[in-house]
Each structure stands twice: as C-alpha cells, then as structure tokens.
C-alpha positions as CSV (number, residue, x, y, z in Angstrom):
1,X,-93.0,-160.6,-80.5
2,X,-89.6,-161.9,-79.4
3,X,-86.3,-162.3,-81.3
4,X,-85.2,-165.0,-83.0
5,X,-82.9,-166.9,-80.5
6,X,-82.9,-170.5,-82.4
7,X,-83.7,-172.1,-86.0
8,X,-86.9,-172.7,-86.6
9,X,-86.6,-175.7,-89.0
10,X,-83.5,-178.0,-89.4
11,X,-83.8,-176.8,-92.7
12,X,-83.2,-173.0,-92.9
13,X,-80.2,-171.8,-92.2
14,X,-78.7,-168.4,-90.9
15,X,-81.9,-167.7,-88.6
16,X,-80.2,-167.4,-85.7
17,X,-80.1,-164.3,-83.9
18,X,-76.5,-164.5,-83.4
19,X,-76.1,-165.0,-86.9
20,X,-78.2,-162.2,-88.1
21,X,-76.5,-159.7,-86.0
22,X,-73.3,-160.7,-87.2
23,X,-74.1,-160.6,-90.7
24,X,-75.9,-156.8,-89.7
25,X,-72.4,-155.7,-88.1
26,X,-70.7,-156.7,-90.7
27,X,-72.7,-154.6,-93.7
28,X,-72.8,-152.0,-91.1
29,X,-68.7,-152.2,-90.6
30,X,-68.2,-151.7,-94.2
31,X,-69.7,-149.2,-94.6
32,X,-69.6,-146.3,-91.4
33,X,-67.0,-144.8,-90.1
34,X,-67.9,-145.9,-86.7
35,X,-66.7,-149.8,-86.0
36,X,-68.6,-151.7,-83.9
37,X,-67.7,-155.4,-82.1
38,X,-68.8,-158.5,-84.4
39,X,-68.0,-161.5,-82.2
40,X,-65.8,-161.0,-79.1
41,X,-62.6,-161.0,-81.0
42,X,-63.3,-159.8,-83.7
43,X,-63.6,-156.0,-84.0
44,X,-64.2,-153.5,-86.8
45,X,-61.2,-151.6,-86.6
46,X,-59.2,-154.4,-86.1
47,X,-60.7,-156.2,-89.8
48,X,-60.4,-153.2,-91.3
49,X,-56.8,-152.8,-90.9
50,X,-56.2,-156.4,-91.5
51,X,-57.9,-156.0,-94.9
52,X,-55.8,-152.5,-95.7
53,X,-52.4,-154.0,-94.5
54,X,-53.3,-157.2,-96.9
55,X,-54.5,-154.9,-99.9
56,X,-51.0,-152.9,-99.4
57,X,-48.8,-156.2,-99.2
58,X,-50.5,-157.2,-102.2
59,X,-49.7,-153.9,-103.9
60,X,-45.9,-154.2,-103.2
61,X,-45.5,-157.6,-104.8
C-alpha cells in the first residue's frame, strides 16, 4: 500500500504526507539528541536554539 500523498476527503485535515512527517519530525526533534530537517528552512538545531535563546531572554527580564 502507498503513502498518503493527498487528503482524502475535503473534510479531514492533517492527512497529508507532508503534514504527517512534519508533525513526526517535530515529536522526534523534541525529544533526541540527534536533529533532523523539518521543512527546508527549518532545522532542528536551529529551533532548538531559537527556543533556548528565547527561554534565556525571558529569564533576564
């Protein structure tokens, strides 16, 4: 059986393959040590240290 590439219904949402790897990559990101690409600009690492330097600025005020 193939992967999911489209929606299936006009109703349900988040079915397409796209979407369910990004949500995957994200769970996955939160969780290992080892990053991986979401999208093409957005990587791991990179949301990682975006969401450290915000918790830190937070910390200071």
């Amino acid at each position: 059986m193939g992967q999911p590439k489209k929606q299936t219904s006009p109703r349900k949402t988040g079915l397409r393959r796209s979407h369910l790897v990004l949500e995957l990559a994200r769970k996955v990101n939160k969780t290992s040590p080892v990053k991986v690409y979401t999208t093409k600009r957005e990587s791991g690492k990179k949301l990682v240290a975006e969401i450290a330097a915000n918790k830190a600025a937070a910390a200071n005020k």
